[in-house]
C-alpha positions, 0 to 999 in steps of 0.5 A, spaced: 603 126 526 599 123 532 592 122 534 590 122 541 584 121 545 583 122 552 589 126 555 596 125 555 603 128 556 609 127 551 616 131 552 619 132 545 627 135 545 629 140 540 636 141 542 638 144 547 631 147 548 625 142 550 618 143 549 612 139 553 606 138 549 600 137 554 594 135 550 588 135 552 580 132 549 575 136 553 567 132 554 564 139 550 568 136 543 573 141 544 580 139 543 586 142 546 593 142 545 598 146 550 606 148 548 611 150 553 617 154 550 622 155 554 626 160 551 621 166 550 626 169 544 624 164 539 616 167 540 617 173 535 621 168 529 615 163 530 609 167 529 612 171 525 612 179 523 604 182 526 603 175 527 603 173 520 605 166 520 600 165 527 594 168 522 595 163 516 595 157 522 589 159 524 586 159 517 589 153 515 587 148 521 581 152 523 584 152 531 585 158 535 592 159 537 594 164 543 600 165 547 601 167 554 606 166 559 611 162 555 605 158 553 602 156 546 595 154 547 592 151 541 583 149 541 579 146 535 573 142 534 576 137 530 582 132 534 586 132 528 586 139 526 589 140 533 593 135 532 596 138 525 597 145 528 601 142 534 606 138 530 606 144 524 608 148 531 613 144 533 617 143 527 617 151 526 620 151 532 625 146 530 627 150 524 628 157 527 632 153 533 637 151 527 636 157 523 634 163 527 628 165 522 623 163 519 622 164 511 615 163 507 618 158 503 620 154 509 613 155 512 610 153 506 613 146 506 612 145 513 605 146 512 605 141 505 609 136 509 604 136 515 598 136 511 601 131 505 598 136 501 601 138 495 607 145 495 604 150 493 606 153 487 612 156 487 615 162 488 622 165 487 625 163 493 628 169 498 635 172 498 640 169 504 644 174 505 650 174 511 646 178 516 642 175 522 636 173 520 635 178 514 632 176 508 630 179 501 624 177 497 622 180 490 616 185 492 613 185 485 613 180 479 618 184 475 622 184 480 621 176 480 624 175 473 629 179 475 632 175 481 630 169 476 634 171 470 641 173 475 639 165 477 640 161 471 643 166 466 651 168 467 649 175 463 643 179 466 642 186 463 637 190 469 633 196 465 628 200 469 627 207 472 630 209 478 627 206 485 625 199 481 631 194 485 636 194 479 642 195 484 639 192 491 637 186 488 644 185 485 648 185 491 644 181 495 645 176 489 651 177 490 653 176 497 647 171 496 652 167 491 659 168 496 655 166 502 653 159 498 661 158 496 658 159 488 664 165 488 669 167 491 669 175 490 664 180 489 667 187 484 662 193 484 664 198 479 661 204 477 663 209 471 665 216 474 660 220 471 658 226 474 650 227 474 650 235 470 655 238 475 663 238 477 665 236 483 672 238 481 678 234 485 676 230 490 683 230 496 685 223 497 687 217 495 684 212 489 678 209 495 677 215 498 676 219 490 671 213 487 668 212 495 662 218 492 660 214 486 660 207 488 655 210 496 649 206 493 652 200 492 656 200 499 650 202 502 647 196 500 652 192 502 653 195 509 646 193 510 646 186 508 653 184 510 653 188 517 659 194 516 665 191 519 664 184 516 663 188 510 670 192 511 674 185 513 671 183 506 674 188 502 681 188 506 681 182 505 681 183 497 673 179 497 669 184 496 671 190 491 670 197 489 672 199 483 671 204 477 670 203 471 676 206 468 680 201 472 678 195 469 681 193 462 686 188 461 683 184 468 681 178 467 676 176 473 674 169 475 669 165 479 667 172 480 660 176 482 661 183 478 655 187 478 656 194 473 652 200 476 649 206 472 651 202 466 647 208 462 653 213 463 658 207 459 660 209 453 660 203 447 667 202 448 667 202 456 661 197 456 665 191 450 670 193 455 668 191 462 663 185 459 670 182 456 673 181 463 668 175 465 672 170 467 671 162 468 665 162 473 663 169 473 656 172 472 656 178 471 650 184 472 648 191 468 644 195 471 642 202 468 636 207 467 635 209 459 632 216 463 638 218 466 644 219 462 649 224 463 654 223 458 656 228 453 651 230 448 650 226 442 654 221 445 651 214 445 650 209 451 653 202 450 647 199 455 642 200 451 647 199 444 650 192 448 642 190 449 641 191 442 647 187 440 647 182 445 640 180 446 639 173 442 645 170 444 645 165 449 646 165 456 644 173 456 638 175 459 635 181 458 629 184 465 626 190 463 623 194 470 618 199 471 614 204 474 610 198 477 616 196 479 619 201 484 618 200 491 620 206 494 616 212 496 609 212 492 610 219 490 617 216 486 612 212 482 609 218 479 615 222 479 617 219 475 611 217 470 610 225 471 617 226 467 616 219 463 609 222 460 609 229 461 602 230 457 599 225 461 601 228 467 595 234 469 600 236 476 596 230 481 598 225 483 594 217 481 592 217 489 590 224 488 585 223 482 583 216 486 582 220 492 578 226 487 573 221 484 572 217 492 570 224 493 565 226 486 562 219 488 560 220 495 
């Protein structure tokens, strides 16, 4: 922090990058404080997507911040305020030199180490995944939860209906863990259950066969790693794609294994798979009640391994619902519609919202 009264010109070097502050104490009590950027890039991860991180800045030092011209200008009535801003500003600047982006979390403290405010409290930290400047955060609290349970537990069970994040938030665990060196592998399996309908034979060798049933996972991965990254990975045997079926008498150490549409397992299948856990393993099953294609009467092992499991240890159970779900807002109630049939009337909630606006005007 640095106080100033009068004018004075400093440069601070950041790198290879230098940016020259010119702050200036105006005769009107108006203090301004002038930044040079000399690499035009680093605009966009510093002030953030539509100008969030330049927004809470304003709010948060009471100053008025523009940019033009590879220049950042900040003005305020109080010197220190103008002062705070322009430091925040600079060490925002030096940590998307370093990194290439810029994380709330990252932002927050910041902020707290300027101010010398307490840190806010906290929130469940972003995902870092290998691709440049990607980052994944938890859109909702149940989301949350479950991004904190795959954390501290080995053993995670993930239950919610479609759209709610179970898979997505998985992988990007996953490539978050190989990423940070806490595994060395990541296996996704999948039972090869039909949703109602034969496909009949499917030509090809073993990855072009169970390819189908394991595209929700692999797109996921394709998007977070980047797709050749992600093929040189599963050439060099570090990310896996496997079927359920192909799992027994393996034993998988120091491994991210992510079981999806677990609700299609049989009870034997599921004793299988979870046995595989080796030493430094974690393990998440994913899986949606509503959805099971088995064979009638046959009994789904998710549900029975929750049931069996879920007082011991080490196991944590993070249920998801329809308040959850993060995709398109007809999912939402489509889903309630075939969830509570008898409290669907064939409207959409914003239609009944919209209806009532219109009685009330």
């Amino acid at each position: 922090m640095f106080y100033f009264v009068g004018q004075f010109n400093r440069e601070l070097a950041v790198g290879a990058h230098s940016l020259q502050v010119r702050c200036i104490y105006h005769r009107n009590n108006m203090t301004e404080a002038t930044i040079q950027m000399t690499d035009p890039q680093m605009a966009l991860p510093l002030f953030g997507a539509r100008d969030q991180h330049l927004r809470r800045l304003r709010d948060k030092f009471k100053v008025s911040i523009t940019h033009r011209n590879g220049q950042i200008k900040v003005n305020g009535e109080d010197e220190v305020d103008v002062a705070n801003a322009t430091d925040a500003i600079e060490q925002l600047s030096e940590i998307v030199r370093r990194r290439g982006n810029l994380t709330p979390a990252l932002f927050d403290e910041t902020i707290a180490r300027v101010t010398g405010e307490a840190m806010p409290k906290a929130r469940t930290a972003s995902i870092e995944t290998l691709a440049f400047g990607k980052e994944i955060r938890p859109r909702t609290p149940g989301q949350a939860n479950y991004v904190e349970s795959v954390r501290k537990k080995d053993l995670v069970f993930s239950i919610g209906p479609a759209g709610s994040g179970k898979t997505y938030l998985a992988v990007a665990m996953a490539v978050e863990a190989l990423k940070n060196q806490q595994v060395r592998k990541i296996v996704l399996v999948r039972p090869a259950v039909e949703a109602g309908e034969s496909l009949g034979f499917l030509p090809g060798d073993l990855q072009a066969k169970i390819n189908p049933y394991l595209r929700p996972l692999l797109d996921a991965i394709h998007e977070m790693i980047g797709y050749d990254q992600a093929v040189a990975l599963m050439e060099r045997d570090v990310i896996e794609v496997c079927p359920l079926a192909y799992m027994r008498g393996r034993t998988l150490n120091e491994s991210f294994i992510i079981l999806d549409e677990a609700q299609n397992t049989t009870i034997s299948q599921m004793k299988m798979f979870l046995t595989r856990m080796g030493r430094g393993s974690k393990i998440v099953v994913s899986g949606d009640p509503t959805q099971v294609d088995l064979p009638h009467k046959m009994q789904s092992g998710l549900l029975d391994a929750v049931s069996r499991l879920k007082t011991i240890t080490g196991v944590a159970i993070a249920r998801l619902t329809a308040k959850d779900i993060v995709r398109h807002r007809l999912v939402t109630d489509i889903v309630n519609a075939y969830d509570h049939p008898e409290k669907s009337s064939g409207r959409s909630n914003s239609d009944r919202t919209n209806k009532r606006t219109e009685k009330e005007s």
